[in-house]
N, C-alpha and C positions, 0 to 999 in steps of 0.2 A: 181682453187684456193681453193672452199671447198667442195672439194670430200671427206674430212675426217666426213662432214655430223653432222648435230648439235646433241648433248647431253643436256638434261637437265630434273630437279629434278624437280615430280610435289607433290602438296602437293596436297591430293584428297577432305579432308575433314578434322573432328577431329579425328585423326588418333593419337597411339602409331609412335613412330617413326620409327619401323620397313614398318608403311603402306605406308613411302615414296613411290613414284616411279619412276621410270629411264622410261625416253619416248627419242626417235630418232624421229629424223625429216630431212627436207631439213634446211640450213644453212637459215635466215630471207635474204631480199634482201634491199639494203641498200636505204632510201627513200631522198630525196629532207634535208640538215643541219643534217644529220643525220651521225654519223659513224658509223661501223661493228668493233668491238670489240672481239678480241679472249681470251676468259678469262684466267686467268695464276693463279688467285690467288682470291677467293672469300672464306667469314667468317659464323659463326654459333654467332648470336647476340644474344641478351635476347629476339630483335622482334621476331623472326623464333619459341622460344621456347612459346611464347604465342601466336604467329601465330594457330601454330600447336593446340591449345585449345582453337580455337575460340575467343581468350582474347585479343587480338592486337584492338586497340582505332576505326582505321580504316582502315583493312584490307580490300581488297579485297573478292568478293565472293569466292566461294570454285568450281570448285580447279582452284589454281592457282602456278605459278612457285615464289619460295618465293627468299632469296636474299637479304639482304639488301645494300652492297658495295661489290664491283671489285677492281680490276685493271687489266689491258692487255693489250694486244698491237692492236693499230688502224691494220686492218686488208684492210679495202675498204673505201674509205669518198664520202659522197653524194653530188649529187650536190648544187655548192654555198660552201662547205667547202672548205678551204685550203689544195691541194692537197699534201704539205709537210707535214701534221699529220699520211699522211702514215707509217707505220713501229714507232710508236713514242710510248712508255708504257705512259697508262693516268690511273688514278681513277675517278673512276664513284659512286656518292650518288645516290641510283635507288628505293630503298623502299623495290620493289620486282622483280624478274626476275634473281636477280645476278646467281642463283645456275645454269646454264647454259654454255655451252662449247663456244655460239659465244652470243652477248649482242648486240642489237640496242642500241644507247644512240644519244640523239642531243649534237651534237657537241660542243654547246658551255656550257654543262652539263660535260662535258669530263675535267678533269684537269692535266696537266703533271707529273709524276713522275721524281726526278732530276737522273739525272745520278749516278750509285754506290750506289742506293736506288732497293734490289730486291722488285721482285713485293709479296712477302709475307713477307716482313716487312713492304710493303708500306701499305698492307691492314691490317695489324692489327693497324693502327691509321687512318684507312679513319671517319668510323664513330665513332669509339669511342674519335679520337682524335680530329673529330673535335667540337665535344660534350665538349668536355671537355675543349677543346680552346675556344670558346663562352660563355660557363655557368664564367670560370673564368675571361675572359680579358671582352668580349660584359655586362653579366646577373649583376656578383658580382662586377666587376673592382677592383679585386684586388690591393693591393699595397703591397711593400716590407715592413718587419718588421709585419704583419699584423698574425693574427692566425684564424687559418680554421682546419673545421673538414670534413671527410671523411668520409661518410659511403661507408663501402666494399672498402677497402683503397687498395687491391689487385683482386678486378676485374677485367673488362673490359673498362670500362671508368674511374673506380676508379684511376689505377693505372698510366694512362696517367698525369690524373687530376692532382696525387697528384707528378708525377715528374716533371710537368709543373709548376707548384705551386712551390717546392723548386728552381729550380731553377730562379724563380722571387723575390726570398728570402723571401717566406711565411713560417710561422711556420705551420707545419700541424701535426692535432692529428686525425689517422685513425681508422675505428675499422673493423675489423676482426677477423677471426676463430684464434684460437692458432699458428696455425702450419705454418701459415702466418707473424707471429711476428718478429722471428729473419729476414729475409727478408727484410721487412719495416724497420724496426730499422737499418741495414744498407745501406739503402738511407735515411736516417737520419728521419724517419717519428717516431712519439708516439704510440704506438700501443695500443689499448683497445680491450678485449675479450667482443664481441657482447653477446655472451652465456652467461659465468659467470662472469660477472659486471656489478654495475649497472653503464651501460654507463653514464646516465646524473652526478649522483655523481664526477665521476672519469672524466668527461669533467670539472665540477666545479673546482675540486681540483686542476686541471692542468693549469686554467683559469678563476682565482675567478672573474672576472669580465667581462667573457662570450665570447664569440668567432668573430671573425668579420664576418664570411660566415659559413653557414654549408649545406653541398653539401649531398642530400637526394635521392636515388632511390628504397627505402621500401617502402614509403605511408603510411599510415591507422594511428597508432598510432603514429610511430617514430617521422613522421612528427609534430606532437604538444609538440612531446620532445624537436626535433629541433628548432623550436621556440622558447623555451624556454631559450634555451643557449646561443641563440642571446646577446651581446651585444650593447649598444644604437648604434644607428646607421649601427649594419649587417643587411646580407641579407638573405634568404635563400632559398635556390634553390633548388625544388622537380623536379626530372625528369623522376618519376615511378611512379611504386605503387610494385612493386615486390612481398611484403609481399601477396598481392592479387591472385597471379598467377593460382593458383589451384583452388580458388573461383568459383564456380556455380554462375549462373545467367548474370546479364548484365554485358556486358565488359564497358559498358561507363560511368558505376555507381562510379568506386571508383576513377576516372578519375574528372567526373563531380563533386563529393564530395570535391575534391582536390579541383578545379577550385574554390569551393564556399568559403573554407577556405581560398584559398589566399588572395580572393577578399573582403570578410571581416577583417582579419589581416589588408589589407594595407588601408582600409575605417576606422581606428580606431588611434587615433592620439598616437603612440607607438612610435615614431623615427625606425622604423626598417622597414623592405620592406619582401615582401615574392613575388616568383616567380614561374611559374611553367614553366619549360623551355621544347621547343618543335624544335627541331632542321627544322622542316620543317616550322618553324612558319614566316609570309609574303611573302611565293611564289606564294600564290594567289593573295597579293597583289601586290608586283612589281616579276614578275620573275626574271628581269634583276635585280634587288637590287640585289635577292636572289643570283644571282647565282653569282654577280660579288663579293658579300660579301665570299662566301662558299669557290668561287676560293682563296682569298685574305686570307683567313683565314688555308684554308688546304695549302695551301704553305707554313704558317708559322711554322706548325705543320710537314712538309715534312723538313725545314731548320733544326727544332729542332731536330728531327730523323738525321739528319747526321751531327747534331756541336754533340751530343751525351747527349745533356740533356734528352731525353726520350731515351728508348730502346723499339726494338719491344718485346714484350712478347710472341712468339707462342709456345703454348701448345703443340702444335699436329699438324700433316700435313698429309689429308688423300688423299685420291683419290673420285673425285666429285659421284660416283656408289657409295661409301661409305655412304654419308651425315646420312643414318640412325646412324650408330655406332655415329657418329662426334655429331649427336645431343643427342648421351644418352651421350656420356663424355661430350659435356656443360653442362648437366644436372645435371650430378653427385656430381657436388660442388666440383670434387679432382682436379681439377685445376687449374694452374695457368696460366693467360693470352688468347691469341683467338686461337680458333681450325681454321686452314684455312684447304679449300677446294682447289686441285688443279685440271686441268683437268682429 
């Protein structure tokens, strides 16, 4: 069954992305709750690109097979799993490992894909979409009629975010590069030029009396802008530090810096909450929460993909021997939506 023999991408160290590298092996052998996953469709995230600089919160030592989200099809199920998962397309939240041809995952970590859902549209909302379904319905609890802002409104989670969001009848004001504008503005979003405006100004003008959420993956500075435009009673939700990426020194400085600002913001009697959202956050402490949460929530994100409130956005579709190229165009900032990896 896998004499076609495993593929997969090792990241060696802090490497240019060229220092990728392609390693062959034997296919993993399937252990005790465990399935064999045949990848069909795995992405290039912002982790992978701070992976690769040593800058990821808590990556793994060096080297290791990077990956952040799958999808594929059940290949072998281990013992104690349900032998009908066989032949079934699931996605899989793994952290690291994805960028491989066959995937170990535990079983009840595996989530189903609906039928009429390919597996590269399903992966370009596993982790971004369902980051962005948490930060909006779990972190902010949106509500209709309510106004929220966007940073990087045509991202990768941005863009999930903010078609999740209209279609909950949020008013959203995003900001992005220019050339991103008319786009946005025909899914009904307010565009602001990150470059040339001063963003806070022109959030004012839009929203004299301040925004009810504002959705943060820059850090350092933007972050205390954002704050700012809160009003009484928002929330606002940092899930980076982006602005950081190429930074020298400690990866868990501008992180922990963050941590300290939330935590004083919401010790300060202001009516407004600040968040720093961590899509892995209490799987140490309950797994089972976690994972019953993650299922419960990517299914809702999987439903929304096909009533047609989100669209998948893929950029690019390379071949997994490729990932170097796939990770300089995420790099490059020319475009739009997720670069998937196929076998």
């Amino acid at each position: 069954m896998n004499a076609q023999g495993l593929v997969e991408v090792v990241l060696p160290g802090k490497v240019e992305p060229e220092g990728l590298q392609i390693r062959h092996g034997a296919v993993p052998n399937v252990g005790p709750g465990q399935v064999l996953i045949r990848m069909e469709a795995t992405g290039v995230s912002f982790a992978e690109q701070q992976m690769r600089r040593g800058r990821y919160y808590d990556q793994p030592p060096f080297p290791f097979v990077p990956g952040y989200d799958l999808v594929g099809t059940v290949l072998e199920t281990g013992e104690g799993v349900e032998p009908g998962l066989t032949g079934t397309r699931v996605a899989a939240l793994v952290k690291v490992g994805g960028w491989a041809s066959h995937v170990l995952v535990d079983a009840a970590d595996a989530v189903p894909v609906p039928d009429g859902v390919d597996a590269a549209q399903a992966e370009t909302v596993v982790v971004n979409g369902i980051t962005a379904w948490q930060m909006l319905h779990r972190t902010a609890r949106i509500r209709s009629g309510q106004t929220i802002l966007v940073h990087g409104a045509n991202g990768g989670v941005g863009s999930v975010l903010v078609q999740l969001a209209l279609a909950a009848g949020v008013k959203v004001i995003g900001t992005a590069s220019a050339r991103h504008h008319d786009a946005l503005r025909e899914r009904g979003v307010t565009p602001i030029d990150y470059r040339d405006q001063d963003v806070a100004t022109r959030v004012r003008a839009l929203a004299p009396g301040g925004v009810d959420a504002v959705f943060d993956h820059v850090g350092g500075r933007s972050v205390i802008d954002s704050w700012h435009l809160l009003a009484p009673g928002g929330t606002l939700v940092a899930y980076g530090s982006a602005s950081t990426r190429d930074d020298e020194g400690s990866k868990q400085w501008p992180v922990l810096k963050l941590l300290g600002r939330v935590w004083l913001w919401n010790a300060l009697p202001n009516r407004r909450r600040a968040y720093f959202f961590n899509v892995w956050a209490g799987r140490a402490l309950s797994k089972n929460r976690f994972r019953a949460r993650l299922r419960a929530d990517l299914t809702q994100v999987f439903a929304a993909l096909q009533r047609g409130d989100i669209t998948a956005q893929i950029a690019a579709q390379l071949p997994l021997a490729r990932a170097a190229d796939a990770m300089r165009l995420a790099e490059s900032g020319t475009v739009a939506g997720k670069i998937v990896l196929n076998p």
